[in-house]
TIRONU-286206 format. One line per field, with one value per residue (C-alpha): residue in three letters; chain; x, y, z. Coordinates in Angstrom, 3 decimals. Each point is the difference from the previous one (the first is absolute). Layout:
aa: (ALA,...)
ch: (A,...)
X: (X,...)
Y: (Y,...)
Z: (Z,...)
***
This chain:
aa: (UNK,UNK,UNK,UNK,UNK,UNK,UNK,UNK,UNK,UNK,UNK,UNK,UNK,UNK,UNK,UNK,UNK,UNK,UNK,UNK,UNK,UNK,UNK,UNK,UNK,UNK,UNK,UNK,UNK,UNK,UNK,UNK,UNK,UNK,UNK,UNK,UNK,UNK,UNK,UNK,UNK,UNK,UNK,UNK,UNK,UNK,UNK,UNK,UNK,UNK,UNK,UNK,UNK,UNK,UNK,UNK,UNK,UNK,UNK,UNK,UNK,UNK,UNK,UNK,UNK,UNK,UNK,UNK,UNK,UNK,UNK,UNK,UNK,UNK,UNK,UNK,UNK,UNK,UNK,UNK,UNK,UNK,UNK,UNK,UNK,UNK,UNK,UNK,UNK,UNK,UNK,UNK,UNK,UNK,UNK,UNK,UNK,UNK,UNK,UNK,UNK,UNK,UNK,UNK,UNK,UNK,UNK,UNK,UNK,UNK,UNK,UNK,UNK,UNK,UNK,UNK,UNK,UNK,UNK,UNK,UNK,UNK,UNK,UNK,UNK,UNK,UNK,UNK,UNK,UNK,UNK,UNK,UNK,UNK,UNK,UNK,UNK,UNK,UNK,UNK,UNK,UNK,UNK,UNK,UNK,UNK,UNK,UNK,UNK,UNK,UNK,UNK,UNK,UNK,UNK,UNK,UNK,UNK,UNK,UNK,UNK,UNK,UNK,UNK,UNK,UNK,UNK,UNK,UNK,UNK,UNK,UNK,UNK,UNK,UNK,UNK,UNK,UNK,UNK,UNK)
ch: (A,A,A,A,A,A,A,A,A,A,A,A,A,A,A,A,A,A,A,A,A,A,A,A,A,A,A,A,A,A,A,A,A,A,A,A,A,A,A,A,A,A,A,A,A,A,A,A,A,A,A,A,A,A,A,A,A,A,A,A,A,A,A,A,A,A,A,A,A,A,A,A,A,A,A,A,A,A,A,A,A,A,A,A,A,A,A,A,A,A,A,A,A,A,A,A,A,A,A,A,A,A,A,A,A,A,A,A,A,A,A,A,A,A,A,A,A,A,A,A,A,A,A,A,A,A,A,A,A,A,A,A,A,A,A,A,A,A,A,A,A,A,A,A,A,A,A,A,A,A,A,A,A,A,A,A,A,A,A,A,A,A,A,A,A,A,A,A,A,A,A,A,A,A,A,A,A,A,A,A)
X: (-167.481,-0.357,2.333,3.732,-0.241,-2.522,0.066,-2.555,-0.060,0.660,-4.419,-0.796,-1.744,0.372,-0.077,2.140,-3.129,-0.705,3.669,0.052,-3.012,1.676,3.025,-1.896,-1.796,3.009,1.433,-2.424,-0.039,3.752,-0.345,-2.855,2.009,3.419,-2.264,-1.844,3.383,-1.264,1.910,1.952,-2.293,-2.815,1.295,1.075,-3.284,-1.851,2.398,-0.651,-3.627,0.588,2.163,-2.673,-3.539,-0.204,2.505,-2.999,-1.647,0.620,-0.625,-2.456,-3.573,0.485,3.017,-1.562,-3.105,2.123,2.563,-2.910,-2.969,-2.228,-2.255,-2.095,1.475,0.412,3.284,1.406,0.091,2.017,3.313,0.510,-0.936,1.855,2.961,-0.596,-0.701,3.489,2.077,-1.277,1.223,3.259,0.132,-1.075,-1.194,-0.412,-3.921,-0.211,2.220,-2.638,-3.076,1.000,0.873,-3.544,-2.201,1.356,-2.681,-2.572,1.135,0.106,-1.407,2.447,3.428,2.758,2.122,1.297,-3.386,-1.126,3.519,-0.750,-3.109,0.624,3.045,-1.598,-2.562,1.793,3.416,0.419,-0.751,-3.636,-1.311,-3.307,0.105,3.628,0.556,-2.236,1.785,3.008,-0.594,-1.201,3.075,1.816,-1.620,0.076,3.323,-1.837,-3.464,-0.211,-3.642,-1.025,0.889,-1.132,-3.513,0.056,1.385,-2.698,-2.884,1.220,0.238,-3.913,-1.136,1.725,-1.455,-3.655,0.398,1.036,-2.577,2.769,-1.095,1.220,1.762,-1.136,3.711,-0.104,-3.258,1.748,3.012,-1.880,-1.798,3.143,0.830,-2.888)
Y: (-59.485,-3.088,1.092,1.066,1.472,2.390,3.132,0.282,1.604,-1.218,-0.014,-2.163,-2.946,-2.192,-3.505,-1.202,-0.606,3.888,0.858,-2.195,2.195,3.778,-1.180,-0.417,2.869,2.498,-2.152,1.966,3.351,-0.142,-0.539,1.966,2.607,-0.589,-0.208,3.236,1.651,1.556,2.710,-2.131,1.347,-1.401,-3.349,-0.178,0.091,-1.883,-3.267,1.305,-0.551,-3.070,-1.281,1.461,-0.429,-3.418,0.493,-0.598,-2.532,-2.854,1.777,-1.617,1.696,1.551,1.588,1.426,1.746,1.165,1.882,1.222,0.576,-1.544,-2.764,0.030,-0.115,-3.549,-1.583,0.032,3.771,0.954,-1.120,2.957,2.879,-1.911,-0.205,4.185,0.655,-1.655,1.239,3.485,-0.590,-0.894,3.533,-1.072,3.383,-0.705,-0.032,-1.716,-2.941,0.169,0.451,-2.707,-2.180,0.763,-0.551,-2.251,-2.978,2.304,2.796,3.797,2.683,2.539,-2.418,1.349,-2.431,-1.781,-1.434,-0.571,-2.065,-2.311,-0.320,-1.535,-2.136,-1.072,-1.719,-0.536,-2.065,-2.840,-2.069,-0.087,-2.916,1.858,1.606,-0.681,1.100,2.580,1.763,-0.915,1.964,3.109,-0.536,0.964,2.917,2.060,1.874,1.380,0.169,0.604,1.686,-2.531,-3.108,1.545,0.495,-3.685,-1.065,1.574,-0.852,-3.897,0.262,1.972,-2.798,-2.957,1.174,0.463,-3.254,-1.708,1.883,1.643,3.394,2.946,2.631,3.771,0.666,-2.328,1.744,3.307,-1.324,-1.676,3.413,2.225,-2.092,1.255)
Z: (-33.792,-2.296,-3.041,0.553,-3.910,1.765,1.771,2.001,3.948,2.840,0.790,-3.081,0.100,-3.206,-0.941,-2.908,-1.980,0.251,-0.089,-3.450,-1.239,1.628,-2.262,-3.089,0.487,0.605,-2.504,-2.593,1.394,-0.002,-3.882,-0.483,1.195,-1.569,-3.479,1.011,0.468,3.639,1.420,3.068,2.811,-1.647,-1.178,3.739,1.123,-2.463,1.438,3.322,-0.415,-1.588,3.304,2.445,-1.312,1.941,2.780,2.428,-1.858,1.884,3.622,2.154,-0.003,3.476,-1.051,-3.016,2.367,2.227,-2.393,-2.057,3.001,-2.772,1.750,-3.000,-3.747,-1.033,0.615,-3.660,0.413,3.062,-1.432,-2.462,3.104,1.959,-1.629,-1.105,3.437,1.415,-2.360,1.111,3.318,-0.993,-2.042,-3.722,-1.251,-3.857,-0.244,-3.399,1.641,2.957,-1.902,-2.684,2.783,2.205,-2.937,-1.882,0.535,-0.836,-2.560,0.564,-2.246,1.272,-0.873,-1.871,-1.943,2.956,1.278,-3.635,-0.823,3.611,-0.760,-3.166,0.731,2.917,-2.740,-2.666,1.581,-1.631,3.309,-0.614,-1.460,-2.279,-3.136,-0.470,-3.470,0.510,3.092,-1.845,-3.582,2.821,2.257,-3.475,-0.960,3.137,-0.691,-3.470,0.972,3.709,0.445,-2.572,1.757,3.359,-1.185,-1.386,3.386,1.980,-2.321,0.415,3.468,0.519,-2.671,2.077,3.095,-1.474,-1.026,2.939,1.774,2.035,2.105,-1.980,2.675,-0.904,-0.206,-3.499,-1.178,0.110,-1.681,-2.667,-0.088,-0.766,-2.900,-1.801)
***
């Protein structure tokens, strides 16, 4: 573990340059939250998500395949099962926690508002050097208008990608999908 403000397990592999963006990101869901007035259990587990989405993400490649058995997804998107699939073997049974935390690189249609809150801190920390004010002014508005920003979240993320020419994963198509 790279952060001593964190509490990550024991299996984690994190760099203080991804331990600087976990905090920033549970730093949001932990207000998003607070601002949303969540019922404990589900405050709880938006910051858990927020802690664990990129527990694995500085693992070595190898160690990624092997925990997942997945020789052929690209790299960027082994840390999220990973990390889902770990936490299951240490006896994490809340599936939105699991299901935010397995998808959250490439959306899920079926999320409840623990995926949906990742997946939007996850872009919009304050870390990220694009479309500062932007993210910012959304950031903001997620305790009011939660489906609203989400929507807007996705839509920048599918328009980023097409732009970029990035591949766009089925799971993202289905999301974008639901929203209509």
């Amino acid at each position: 573990m790279a952060s001593s403000t964190l509490d990550l397990p024991a299996w984690a592999h994190v760099g203080d340059k991804r331990a600087e963006h976990i905090q920033r990101v549970t730093a949001l869901l932990n207000a998003w939250a607070a601002a949303m007035r969540l019922p404990p259990a589900e405050a709880r587990a938006f910051v858990d998500a927020g802690v664990l989405h990129d527990a694995l993400r500085d693992a070595t490649e190898a160690e990624l395949r092997r925990i997942t058995g997945d020789n052929e997804s690209p790299l960027g998107l082994l840390h999220g099962p990973a990390a889902a699939i770990t936490l299951e073997k240490h006896g994490e049974q809340r599936t939105q926690l699991l299901d935010a935390v397995r998808y959250h690189t490439v959306g899920n249609a079926a999320w409840g508002t623990v995926g949906r809150a990742l997946y939007m801190a996850d872009f919009l920390e304050p870390g990220r050097k694009f479309s500062k004010q932007d993210r910012y002014f959304l950031a903001l508005q997620v305790p009011n208008s939660f489906d609203a920003v989400f929507r807007q979240v996705v839509r920048m993320r599918l328009e980023w990608t097409v732009r970029e020419g990035n591949q766009i994963f089925p799971e993202t198509v289905a999301l974008w999908n639901s929203l209509q």
